[in-house]
N, C-alpha and C positions, 0 to 999 in steps of 0.2 A: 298487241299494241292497243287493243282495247282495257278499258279500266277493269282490273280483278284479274287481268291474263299472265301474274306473275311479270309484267314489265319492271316492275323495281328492282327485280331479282337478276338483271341482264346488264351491263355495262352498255350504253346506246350508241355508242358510237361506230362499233364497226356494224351492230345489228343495223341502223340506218342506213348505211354507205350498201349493205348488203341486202339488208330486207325491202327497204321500201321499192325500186325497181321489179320485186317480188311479185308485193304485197298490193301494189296503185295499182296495175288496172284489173286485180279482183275486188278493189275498195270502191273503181268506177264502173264496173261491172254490177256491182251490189246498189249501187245508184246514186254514189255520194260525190260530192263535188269536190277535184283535186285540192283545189285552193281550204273547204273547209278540211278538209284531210289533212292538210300538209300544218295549218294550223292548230289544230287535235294531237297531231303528233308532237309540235313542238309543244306544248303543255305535257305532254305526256311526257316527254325526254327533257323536260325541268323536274317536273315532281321527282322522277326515278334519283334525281342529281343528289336533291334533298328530305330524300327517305331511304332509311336501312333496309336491306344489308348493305347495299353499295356507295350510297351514299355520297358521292365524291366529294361531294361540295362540302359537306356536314367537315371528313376527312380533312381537307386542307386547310379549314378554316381551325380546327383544333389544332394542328400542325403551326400554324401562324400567332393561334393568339394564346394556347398552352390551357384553355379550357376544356376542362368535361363535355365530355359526345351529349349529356344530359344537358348540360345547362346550354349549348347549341342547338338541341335539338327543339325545347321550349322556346325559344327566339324564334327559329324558322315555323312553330308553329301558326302564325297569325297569317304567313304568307303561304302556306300549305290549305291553311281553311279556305280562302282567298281564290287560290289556283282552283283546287277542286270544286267551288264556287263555279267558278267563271268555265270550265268543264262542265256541268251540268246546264248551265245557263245558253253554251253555244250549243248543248246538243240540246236543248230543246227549242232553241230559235235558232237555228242554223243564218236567219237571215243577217245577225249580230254580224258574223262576221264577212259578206259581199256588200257593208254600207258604204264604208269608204273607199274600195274598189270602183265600186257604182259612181259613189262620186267624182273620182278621177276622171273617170269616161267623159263624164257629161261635160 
């Protein structure tokens, strides 16, 4: 589930339903926080949507609009830079993502 762990390569749906009950309390063991986890994972089970081999998302959108996997996959480019973006940016300030938690509380 980490980035380079071959996740692209795995369909996320049942590995979620299955893995993560796993996988959380060795990711809270290891000292990371549910909430920033759970939102790491869903970036990471978007990207996998819209990058081969699995690609789903890539899939049905050629399916629907009768375009090249090529000329979909340049499109979803901007928002793939974007994601993995905003992936490196939460893992290095983790605080990005307990702001507006915090501020519910208050």
């Amino acid at each position: 589930m980490l980035p380079g762990s071959g996740r692209a390569a795995v369909n996320a749906d049942g590995l979620d339903i299955v893995g993560v009950p796993i996988v959380l309390p060795i990711v809270v063991a290891a000292g990371f926080e549910p909430l920033w986890f759970g939102i790491f994972l869903v970036f990471m089970v978007e990207l996998s949507q819209i990058t081969p081999p699995v690609g789903f998302s890539i899939f049905v959108i050629q399916g629907i609009s009768a375009e090249k996997v090529s000329t979909i996959l340049r499109a979803t480019l901007p928002f793939f830079i974007i994601m993995v973006l905003m992936v490196i940016l939460i893992t290095l300030f983790p605080e990005i993502v307990f702001y507006l938690p915090e501020k519910m509380v208050q």
